[in-house]
KEMARVO-978828 format. One line per 4 residues: their letters; for each residue x, y, z of N, C-alpha, C. Coordinates in Angstrom, 1 decimal. Layout:
KEMARVO-978828
a = X,Y,Z,X,Y,Z,X,Y,Z  ...
This chain:
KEMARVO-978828
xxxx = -5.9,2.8,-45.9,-6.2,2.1,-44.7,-6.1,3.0,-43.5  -6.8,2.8,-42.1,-6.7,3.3,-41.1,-5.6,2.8,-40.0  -5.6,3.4,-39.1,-5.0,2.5,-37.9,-5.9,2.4,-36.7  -6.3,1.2,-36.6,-7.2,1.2,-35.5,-7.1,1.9,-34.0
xxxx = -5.9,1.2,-33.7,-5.8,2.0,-32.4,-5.7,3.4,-32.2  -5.8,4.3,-33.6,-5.6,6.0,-33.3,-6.8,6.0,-33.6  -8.0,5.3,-33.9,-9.2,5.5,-34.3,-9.9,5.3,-33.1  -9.5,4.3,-32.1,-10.0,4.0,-30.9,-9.6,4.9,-30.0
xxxx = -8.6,5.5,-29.8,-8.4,6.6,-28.7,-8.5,7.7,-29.3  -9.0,8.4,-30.5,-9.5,9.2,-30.7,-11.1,9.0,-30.5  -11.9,8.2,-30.5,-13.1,7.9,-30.2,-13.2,7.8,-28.8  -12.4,8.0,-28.2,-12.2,7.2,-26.6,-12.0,9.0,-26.1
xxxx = -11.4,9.6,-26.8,-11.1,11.3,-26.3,-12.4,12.0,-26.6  -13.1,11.5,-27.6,-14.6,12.2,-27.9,-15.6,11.9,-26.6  -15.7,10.4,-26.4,-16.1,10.2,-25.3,-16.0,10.8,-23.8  -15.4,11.3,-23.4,-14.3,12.1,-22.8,-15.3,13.3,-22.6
xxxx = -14.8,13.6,-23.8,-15.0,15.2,-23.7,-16.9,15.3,-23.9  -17.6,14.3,-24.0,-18.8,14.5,-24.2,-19.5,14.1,-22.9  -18.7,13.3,-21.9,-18.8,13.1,-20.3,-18.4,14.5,-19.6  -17.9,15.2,-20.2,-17.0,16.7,-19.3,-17.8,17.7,-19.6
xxxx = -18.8,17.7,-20.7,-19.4,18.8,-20.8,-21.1,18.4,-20.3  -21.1,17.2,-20.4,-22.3,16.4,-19.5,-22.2,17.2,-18.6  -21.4,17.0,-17.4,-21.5,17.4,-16.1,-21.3,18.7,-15.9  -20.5,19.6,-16.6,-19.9,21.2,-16.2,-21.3,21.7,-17.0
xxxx = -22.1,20.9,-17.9,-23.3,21.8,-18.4,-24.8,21.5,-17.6  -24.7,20.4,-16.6,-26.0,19.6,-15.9,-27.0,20.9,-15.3  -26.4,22.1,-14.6,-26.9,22.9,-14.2,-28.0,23.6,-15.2  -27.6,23.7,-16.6,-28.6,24.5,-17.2,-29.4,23.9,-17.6
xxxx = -30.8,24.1,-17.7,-32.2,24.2,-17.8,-32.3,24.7,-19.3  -31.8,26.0,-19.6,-32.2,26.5,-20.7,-31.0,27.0,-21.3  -30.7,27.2,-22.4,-29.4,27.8,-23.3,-29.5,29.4,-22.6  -30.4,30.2,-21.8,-30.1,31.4,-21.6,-29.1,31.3,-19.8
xxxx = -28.9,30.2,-19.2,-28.4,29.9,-18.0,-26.9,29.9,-18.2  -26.6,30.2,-19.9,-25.4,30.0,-20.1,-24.9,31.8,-20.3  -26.0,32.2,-20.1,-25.7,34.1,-20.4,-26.0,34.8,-19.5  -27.2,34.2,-18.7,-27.1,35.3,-17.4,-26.7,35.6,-16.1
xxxx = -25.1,34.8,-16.0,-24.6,35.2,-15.4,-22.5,34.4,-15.7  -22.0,35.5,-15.7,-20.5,35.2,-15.2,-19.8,33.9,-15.2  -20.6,33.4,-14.4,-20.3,31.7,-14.3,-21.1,30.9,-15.4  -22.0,30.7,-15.9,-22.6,30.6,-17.2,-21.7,30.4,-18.0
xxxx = -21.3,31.8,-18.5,-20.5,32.4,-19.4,-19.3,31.4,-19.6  -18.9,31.9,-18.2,-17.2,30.7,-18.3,-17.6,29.2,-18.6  -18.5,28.8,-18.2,-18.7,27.1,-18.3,-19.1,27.2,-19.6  -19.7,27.9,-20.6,-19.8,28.1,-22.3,-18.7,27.8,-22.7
xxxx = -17.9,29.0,-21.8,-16.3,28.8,-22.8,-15.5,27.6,-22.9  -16.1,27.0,-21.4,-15.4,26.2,-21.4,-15.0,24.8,-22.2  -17.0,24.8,-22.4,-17.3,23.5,-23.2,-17.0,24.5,-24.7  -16.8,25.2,-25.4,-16.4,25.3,-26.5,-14.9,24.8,-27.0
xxxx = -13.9,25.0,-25.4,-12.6,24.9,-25.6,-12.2,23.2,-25.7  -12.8,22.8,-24.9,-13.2,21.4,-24.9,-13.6,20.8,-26.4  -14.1,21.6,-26.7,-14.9,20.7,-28.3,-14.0,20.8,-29.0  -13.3,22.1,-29.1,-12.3,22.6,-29.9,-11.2,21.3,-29.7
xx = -10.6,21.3,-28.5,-9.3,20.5,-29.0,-9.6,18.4,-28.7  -10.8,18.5,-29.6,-11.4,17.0,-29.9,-10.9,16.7,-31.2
């Protein structure tokens, strides 16, 4: 069996994290806006770091 409530706020932190890369990613147009420049770059990292601790 599960436990619901760690199923719900683990679904509730996915949500989360898929509103946070929504917005820090709104700016790009194309997957190359994530490489041609510095700030790109970091906001990649960022949403990877993000995904990671989901």
């Amino acid at each position: 069996m599960y436990d619901k409530s760690l199923v719900v706020d683990i679904l509730n932190q996915i949500i989360n994290a898929i509103e946070t890369v929504e917005e820090r990613c709104a700016f790009a147009k194309t997957q190359d806006d994530f490489m041609d420049s510095k700030e790109g770059q970091e906001k990649l990292e960022f949403v990877n770091i993000i995904l990671l601790n989901c």
